[in-house]
C-alpha positions as CSV (number, residue, x, y, z in Angstrom):
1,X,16.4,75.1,-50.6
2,X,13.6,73.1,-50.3
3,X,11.9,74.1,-53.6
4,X,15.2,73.0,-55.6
5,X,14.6,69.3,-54.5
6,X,10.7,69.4,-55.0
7,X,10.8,68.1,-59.1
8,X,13.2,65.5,-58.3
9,X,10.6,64.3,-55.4
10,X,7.5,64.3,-57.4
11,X,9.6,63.1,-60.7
12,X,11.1,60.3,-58.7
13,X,7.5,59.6,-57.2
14,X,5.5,59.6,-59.9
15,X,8.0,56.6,-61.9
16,X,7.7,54.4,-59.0
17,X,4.3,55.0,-58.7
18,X,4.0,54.4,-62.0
19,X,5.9,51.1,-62.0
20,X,3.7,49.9,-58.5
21,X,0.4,50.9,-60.3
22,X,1.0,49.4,-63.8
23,X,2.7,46.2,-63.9
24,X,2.1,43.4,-61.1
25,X,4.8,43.2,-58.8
26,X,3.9,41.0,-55.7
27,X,5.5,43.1,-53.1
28,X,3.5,44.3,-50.1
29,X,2.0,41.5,-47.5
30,X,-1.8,41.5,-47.7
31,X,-4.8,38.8,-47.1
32,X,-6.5,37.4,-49.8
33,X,-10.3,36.2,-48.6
34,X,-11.4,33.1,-51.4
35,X,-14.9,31.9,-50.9
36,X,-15.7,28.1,-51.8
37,X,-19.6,27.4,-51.7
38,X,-20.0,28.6,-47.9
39,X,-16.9,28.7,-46.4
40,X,-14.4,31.5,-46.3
41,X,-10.0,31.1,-46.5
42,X,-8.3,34.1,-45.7
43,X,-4.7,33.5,-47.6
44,X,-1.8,36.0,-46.8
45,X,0.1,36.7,-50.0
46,X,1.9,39.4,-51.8
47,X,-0.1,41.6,-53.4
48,X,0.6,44.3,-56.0
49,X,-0.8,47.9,-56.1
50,X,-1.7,47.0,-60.0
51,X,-4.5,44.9,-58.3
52,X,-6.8,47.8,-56.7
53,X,-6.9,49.5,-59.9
54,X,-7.8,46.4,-61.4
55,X,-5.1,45.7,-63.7
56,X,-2.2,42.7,-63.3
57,X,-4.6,39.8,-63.1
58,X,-6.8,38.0,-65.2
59,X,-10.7,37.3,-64.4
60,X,-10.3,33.9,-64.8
61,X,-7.6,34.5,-61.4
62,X,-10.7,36.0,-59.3
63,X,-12.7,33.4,-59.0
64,X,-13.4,32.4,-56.3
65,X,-11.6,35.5,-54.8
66,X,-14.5,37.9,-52.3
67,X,-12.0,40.2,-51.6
68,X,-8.1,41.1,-51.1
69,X,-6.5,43.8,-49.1
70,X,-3.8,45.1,-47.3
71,X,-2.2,44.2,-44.2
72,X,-1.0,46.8,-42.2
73,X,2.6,46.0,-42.7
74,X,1.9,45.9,-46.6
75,X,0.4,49.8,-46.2
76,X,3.6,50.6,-44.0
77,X,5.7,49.3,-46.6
78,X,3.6,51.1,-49.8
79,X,4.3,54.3,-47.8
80,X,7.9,54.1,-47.9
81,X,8.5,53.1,-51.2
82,X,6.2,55.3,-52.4
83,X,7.2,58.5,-50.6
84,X,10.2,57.8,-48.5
85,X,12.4,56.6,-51.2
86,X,11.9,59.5,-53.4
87,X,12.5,61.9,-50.3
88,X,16.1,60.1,-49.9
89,X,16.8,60.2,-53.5
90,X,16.1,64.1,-53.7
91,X,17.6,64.5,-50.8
92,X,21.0,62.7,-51.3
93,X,21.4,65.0,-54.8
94,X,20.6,67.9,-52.9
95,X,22.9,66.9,-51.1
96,X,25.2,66.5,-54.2
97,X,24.7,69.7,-55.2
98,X,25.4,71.5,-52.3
99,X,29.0,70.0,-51.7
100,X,29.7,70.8,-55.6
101,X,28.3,74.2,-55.0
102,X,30.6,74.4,-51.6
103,X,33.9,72.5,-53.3
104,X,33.7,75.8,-56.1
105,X,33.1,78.0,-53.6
106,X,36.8,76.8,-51.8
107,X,38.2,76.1,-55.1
C-alpha cells in the first residue's frame, strides 16, 4: 500500500519544491542581519527559500545585507509545506482510491 502513494509524494514534493526554490515567495519568518559602517540591525522578515540558492533578489538588494537566515519557526514551517503537505495529498487520494476500489467491490 505504501508503495502506490510514493509517486504522488515525491511528484507532489518535487513541484512545490520547485515553486519555494525558483520564484521568491516571502513566506517563512527569518532574521535578516544589515550592517551600516559598524553597527549591526537584525530585521525579522519573510524570507523565501529562492534566497539560499541565490536567486529572487537582485545584488543591488544585498547591500548592506551580512547575512539572512531562518528562524526556527520559518524551518518548522519549510518542513511542513515541504514534506507534510505532499504526505496529506497522497494520502487523501490513497484514500480516494481505496473507497472506489471498496464501493466496486460492494457494487
Amino acid at each position: 500500500m505504501l508503495k502506490k502513494y510514493l509517486p504522488v509524494f515525491f511528484i507532489t514534493f518535487f513541484v512545490i519544491a520547485a515553486l519555494l526554490f525558483l520564484f521568491p515567495i516571502n513566506l517563512f519568518d527569518g532574521e535578516i542581519i544589515v550592517q551600516s559602517g559598524l553597527q549591526e540591525a537584525v530585521v525579522k522578515a519573510p524570507l523565501s527559500l529562492s534566497y539560499f540558492i541565490g536567486m529572487g533578489y537582485d545584488d543591488t538588494d544585498m547591500i548592506g545585507v551580512k547575512s539572512f537566515y531562518l528562524l526556527p519557526v520559518g524551518y518548522l514551517l519549510s518542513f511542513l509545506v515541504l514534506f507534510g503537505l505532499p504526505a496529506i495529498i497522497s494520502y487523501r487520494i490513497q484514500l480516494g482510491r481505496m473507497k472506489k476500489r471498496n464501493n466496486e467491490k460492494n457494487a
